[in-house]
Every structure is written in C-alpha cells, then in structure tokens.
N, C-alpha and C positions, 0 to 999 in steps of 0.2 A: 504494500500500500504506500502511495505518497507520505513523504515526511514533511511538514512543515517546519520551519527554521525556528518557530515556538515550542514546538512539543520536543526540536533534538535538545533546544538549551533547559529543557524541562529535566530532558534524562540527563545531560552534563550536570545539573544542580543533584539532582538523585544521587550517581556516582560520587560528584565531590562528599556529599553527604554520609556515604558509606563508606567511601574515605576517610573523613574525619572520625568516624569510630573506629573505622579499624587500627588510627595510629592514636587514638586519644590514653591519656593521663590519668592517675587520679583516682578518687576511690569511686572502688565499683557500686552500682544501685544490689545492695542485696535484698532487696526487699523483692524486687522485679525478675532479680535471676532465680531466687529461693522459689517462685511462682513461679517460672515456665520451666526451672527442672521438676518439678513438682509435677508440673502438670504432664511431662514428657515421662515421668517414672508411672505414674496411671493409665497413660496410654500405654505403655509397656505390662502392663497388671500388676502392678507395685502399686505400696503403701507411700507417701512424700519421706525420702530419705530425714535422717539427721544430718546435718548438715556443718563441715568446719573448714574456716575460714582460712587463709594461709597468704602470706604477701609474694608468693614468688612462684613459682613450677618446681624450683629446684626445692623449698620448702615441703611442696607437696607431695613429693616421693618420699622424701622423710616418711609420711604417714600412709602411701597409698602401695602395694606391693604391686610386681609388674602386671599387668591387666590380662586377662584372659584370653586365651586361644583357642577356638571352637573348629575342627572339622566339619566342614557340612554336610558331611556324609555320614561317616562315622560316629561323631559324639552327639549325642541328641539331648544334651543336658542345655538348660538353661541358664543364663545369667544374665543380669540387668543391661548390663552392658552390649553384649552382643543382643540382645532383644530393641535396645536404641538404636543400637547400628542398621538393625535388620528394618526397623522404620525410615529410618532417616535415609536408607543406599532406596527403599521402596517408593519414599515423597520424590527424592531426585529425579527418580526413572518417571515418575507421571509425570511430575512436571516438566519433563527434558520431554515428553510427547508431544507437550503443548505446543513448545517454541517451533517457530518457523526453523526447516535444515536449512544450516550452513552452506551460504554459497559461496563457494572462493572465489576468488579474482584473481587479476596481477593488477588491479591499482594500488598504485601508492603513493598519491599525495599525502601530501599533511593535514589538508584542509578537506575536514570530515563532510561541512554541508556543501560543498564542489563535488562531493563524489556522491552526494544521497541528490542533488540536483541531475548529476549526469545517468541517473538509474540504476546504481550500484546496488546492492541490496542491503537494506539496513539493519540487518541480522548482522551480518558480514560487518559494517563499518562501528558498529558497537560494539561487537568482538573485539574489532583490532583497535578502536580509539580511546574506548572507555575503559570494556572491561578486562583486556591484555595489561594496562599499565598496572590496574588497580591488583590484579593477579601477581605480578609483581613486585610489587614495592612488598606487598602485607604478606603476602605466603612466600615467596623467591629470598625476602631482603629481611625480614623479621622472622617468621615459621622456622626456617631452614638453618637458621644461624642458633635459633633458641633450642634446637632438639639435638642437633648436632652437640653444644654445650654439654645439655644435660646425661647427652650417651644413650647405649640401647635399651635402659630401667621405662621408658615412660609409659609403656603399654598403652590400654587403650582409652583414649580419651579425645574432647572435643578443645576447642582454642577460642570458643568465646569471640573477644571480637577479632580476633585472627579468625574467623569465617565470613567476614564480608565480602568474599571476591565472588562464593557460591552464590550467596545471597541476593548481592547487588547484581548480577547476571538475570536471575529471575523478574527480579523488579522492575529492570531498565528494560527488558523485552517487554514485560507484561503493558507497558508505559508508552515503547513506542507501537509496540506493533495492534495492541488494542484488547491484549489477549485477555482471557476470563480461565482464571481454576476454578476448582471446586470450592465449595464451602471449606469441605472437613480441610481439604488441601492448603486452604489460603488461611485457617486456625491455626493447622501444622505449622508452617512455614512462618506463620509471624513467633510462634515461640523459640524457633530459632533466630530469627529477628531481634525478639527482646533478648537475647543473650550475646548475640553479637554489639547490641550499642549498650549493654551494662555489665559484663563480666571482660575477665578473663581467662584461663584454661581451668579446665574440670574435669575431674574422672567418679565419673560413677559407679558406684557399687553397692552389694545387695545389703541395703538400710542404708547407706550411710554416702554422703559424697563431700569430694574435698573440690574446694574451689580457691584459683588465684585469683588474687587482686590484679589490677591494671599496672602497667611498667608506670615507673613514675619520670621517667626518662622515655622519650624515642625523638633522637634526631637525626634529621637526611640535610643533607648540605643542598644546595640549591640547585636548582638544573630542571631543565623537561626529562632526563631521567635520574632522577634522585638515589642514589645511596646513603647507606648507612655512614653517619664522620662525624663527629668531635673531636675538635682538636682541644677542648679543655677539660674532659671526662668521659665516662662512657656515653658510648651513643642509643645502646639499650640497660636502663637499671628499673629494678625494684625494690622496694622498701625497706627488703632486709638487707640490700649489699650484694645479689645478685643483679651482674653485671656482664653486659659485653663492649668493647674498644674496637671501634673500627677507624680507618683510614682512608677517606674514599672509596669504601665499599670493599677495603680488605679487613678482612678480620685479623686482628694484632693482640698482642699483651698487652697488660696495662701499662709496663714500664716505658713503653713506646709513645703511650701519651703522656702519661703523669711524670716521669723522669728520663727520656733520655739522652744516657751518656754512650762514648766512645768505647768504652770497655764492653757494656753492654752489647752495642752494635757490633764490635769484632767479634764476639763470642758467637752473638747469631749464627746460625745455621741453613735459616729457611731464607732464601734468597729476597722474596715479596717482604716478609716482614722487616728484615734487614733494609730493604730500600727503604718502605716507609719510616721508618725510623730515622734515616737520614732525613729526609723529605721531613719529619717533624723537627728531628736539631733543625737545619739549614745546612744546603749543602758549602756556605763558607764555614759555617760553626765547624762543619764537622771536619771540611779541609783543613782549617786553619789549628786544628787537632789532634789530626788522626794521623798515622805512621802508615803516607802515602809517597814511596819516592818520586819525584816527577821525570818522567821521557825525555818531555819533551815542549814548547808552545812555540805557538804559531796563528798569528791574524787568521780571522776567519772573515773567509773570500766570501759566505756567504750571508753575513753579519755585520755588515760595517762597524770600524770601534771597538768588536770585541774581541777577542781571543778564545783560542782551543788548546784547555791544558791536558799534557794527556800522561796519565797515572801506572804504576804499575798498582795492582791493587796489592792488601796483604794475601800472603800464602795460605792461610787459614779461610780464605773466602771460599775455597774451593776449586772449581774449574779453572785453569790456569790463564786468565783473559790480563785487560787494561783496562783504564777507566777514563773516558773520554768529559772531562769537565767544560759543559757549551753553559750558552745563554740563548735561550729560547728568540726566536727573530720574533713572534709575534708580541705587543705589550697587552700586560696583564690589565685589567678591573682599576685598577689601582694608580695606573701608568708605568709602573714597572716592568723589567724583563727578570725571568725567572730563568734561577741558576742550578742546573739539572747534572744529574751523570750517566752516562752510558758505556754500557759494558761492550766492548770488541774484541775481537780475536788478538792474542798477543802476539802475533809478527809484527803488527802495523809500529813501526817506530813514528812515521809522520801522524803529526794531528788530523792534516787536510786531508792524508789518504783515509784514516780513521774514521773521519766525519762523513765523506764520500762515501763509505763504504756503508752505512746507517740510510743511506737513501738509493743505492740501489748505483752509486756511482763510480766510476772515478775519480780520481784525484785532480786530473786535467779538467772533466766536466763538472766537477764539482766549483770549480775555481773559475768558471764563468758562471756561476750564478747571479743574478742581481741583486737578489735578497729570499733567504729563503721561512720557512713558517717553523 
C-alpha cells in the first residue's frame, strides 16, 4: 500500500521510541514488570512467582542456577520457563504470519521516503532503515557484549528492555502497513511491551523469578552508526559495579580507560586493545614514552608540513613489523589533525615507501600525491 510521508515519520517517532527504552537508565517500574510476569507465569498455568530484585545480571546468577534444557522429543517434563519460551517462539510465528514477506531489493539510498516514493516496498525499507539499526545498537552492541561478560552460566532467560528490536518490528509494520492481530495476540505482545520499556533481564523459574534492574550507565559516542565509548568510565554499568569499557566499539579493560600507562600497554598482548590504549594515552604521550627506536623521518609528500616517523616497535609486540607515526590529512571536529600509528612490514626502512605501501602504492606514486585523506 502507498506510504504517506506522515504515517513513515509516525513509525520513525515509534522506532526512536523503542529506542529510547531499549538504551534507557535508571530504576526499573517494578510494579509494571511484577504484573506482566505475573500475568505471562498464568498464561503458562503458574501461580504469580515471588519475586527478587537484583541491580545487575551478573548479580542474578548469584541467585539463579543455569536454566533448563528440555528435548522436545525426549523429555516431556515441564518447566516454567521452557512453557514461556514455548508461548513467546508460538506469538512470534503468528505474528510473523501477519507481516507482509520481505521483498528484497538492490536499493540503496539513504533516503528512506525517495525509495517508498519510487515503489520500493515498505516492509523492505523499514527492515533496512528503522528496524536493522535498532537490531543493532540494542542486541549486536549491548546483548552481545553483556552475555559474553557474564560467560556460558546465564541459561534461560528474557533481556527486558534489550527486546525492543523484536518488538518494535511488530509495531512499526502493524503502523505502516495497516495491519490488525488478534485480541489474545495484541494482550500477549503488549506484556512483552511493558517489560521491555520497564525492566531489565529476568529468569524465571518454578515460584520464584529474579529480575535486573536497568544499567545505570549506556553510552554510544556519536555517529549514524553508534558504538559503544567512554573515554571517562564505563560505557555499560550497573549499580552494583558491574561494568563494561569500551573504545569505539572495542571492548577493553578498564585500565585502558581509567589508567593508562606505558608498562601497561607493552605488556599487552591483544593487539586491538593495545592500540586503543595508545589511542586513549595519545599517541605523543605515548611516543614521547615509550622504548621506540626511530628508523627513520621523512616529509610526507602527501601531507604538507608534516612528517612520517617510522619506528621499530618493541620485540615483545609480537609479529616482527615497524610502526609508521603519520598525521591524518583530513582535520578533525575540533580543527585538529590526528596523530595515528600504523603497523608495516619490517623491511621498509623508508617512511615514504612505508606510507605508500598503507594505500596500495609506491613510493614514486605515493610522492605525487596532492594531498591525501
């Protein structure tokens, strides 16, 4: 059906919306969540569990043992848990009947209402504009980072408002495209709704369920694709001191943000977190430092004004390379050029043939550059 340029900023406000709980703060509504597990433990033929409160996931393993694993063949025993799962995999499949199928394309502008004007299909452009990002940031960039932390203990459980990406898919279709669930369906599906905009993770079990609170920390650095960064603390915490440290979207130690030093960084081992770590010193802090013999320098042909220092690294880095010290041609946010290093093959004695070799060049064609990025 036609989409009007009213009804697609309707579902962009929806998505932001779901957005905004999936990365929200702060203490959770437990009056609200206690009621829709409540009412999800009845649908299942449960009594409303007891219910205990916890500030973290890593908290909640403390108290919750690993979760159940059912054959669906074999074992015909029940539990609460796999009886929620067994609802919640049964609402998806109806609802997933509803939606219009997925039509693929090869468009790929950026501009969502130029491709729902040129007849594109608008399953298809909410897939890829709303609900891919929102899939990402919440499940790809938070989900993945928190379970990973925690290890293979967390068994079976739900993520609270870390399910908005399922959620907000249903909603944003039902929205543009005009759809109608059922009653019991559209009941169902809002009590996973209130638990996505007022908890966070829970595992249920037979009487009793343990639930986190919300991070009290989540920050992404800026951008159309955001990652997880703090450069002054973590970028996911909760209450109790469970924590994670990232770097532009790598996942690091805390010493990386909170302290680091030189000792620190030579001892590293993992190559990404060792770079970041530079990249939080500075890469003069950490020159001006660190037990790096120099090569060699030499003007950089395609950089006017700056120089190419070029490094032998320490032997404890590993692979036996150099380390090519540039300044980025393009200026930073700030007006700045940023002072980077790059790892090359250690034959290269020259800087120029070094840096030429980083774009695919020579040395010769590298040195007719004008200016490069």
């Amino acid at each position: 059906m036609p989409i009007d340029a009213e009804r697609w900023w309707r579902a962009v406000a929806l998505r932001d919306a779901w957005q905004a709980h999936g990365l929200a703060t702060g203490p959770s509504d437990r009056a609200a969540t206690e009621a829709a597990i409540s009412a999800l433990y009845q649908l299942a033929d449960r009594p409303p569990p007891v219910f205990t409160w916890v500030d973290s996931p890593r908290a909640a393993l403390r108290l919750v043992p690993p979760g159940p694993v059912r054959h669906p063949v074999r074992d015909l025993s029940r539990d609460v848990a796999n009886d929620i799962a067994d609802r919640w995999s049964a609402l998806r499949w109806r609802l997933d009947g509803v939606l219009p199928s997925r039509q693929w394309s090869a468009w790929s502008t950026e501009n969502a209402l130029d491709a729902l004007r040129a007849g594109h299909s608008p399953a298809y452009i909410a897939e890829t504009h709303l609900l891919a990002p929102l899939l990402s940031q919440v499940r790809d960039r938070v989900v993945r980072f928190v379970r990973a932390e925690l290890g293979e203990t967390v068994g079976l459980c739900w993520y609270g408002q870390h399910e908005v990406d399922w959620i907000a898919r249903f909603e944003v279709h039902r929205l543009l495209g005009g759809l109608s669930f059922t009653d019991e369906d559209s009941a169902e599906l809002e009590l996973w709704a209130v638990l996505a905009r007022s908890c966070g993770w829970w595992w249920p079990r037979e009487g009793h369920c343990v639930v986190s609170e919300r991070p009290v920390v989540t920050h992404f650095e800026a951008g159309d694709e955001p990652r997880l960064h703090n450069e002054n603390g973590p970028a996911v915490a909760y209450g109790d001191g469970f924590a994670l440290h990232f770097w532009h979207g790598t996942r690091v130690p805390a010493w990386v943000i909170d302290d680091p030093t030189h000792e620190r960084i030579a001892a590293e081992r993992n190559v990404e977190v060792r770079r970041c770590a530079v990249e939080r010193l500075g890469w003069q802090r950490f020159l001006d430092g660190a037990d790096l013999a120099l090569v060699a320098t030499a003007p950089d042909p395609g950089n006017h004004g700056h120089e190419l220092r070029l490094y032998d690294q320490p032997a404890g880095w590993g692979a036996r390379q150099r380390l090519l010290v540039t300044v980025n041609g393009s200026v930073e946010r700030d007006g700045t050029r940023r002072r980077y290093g790059l790892r090359v093959p250690a034959w290269f004695d020259d800087p120029v043939d070094a840096a030429a070799w980083t774009y695919g060049l020579t040395g010769t064609q590298y040195a007719l550059l004008v200016r490069r990025t």
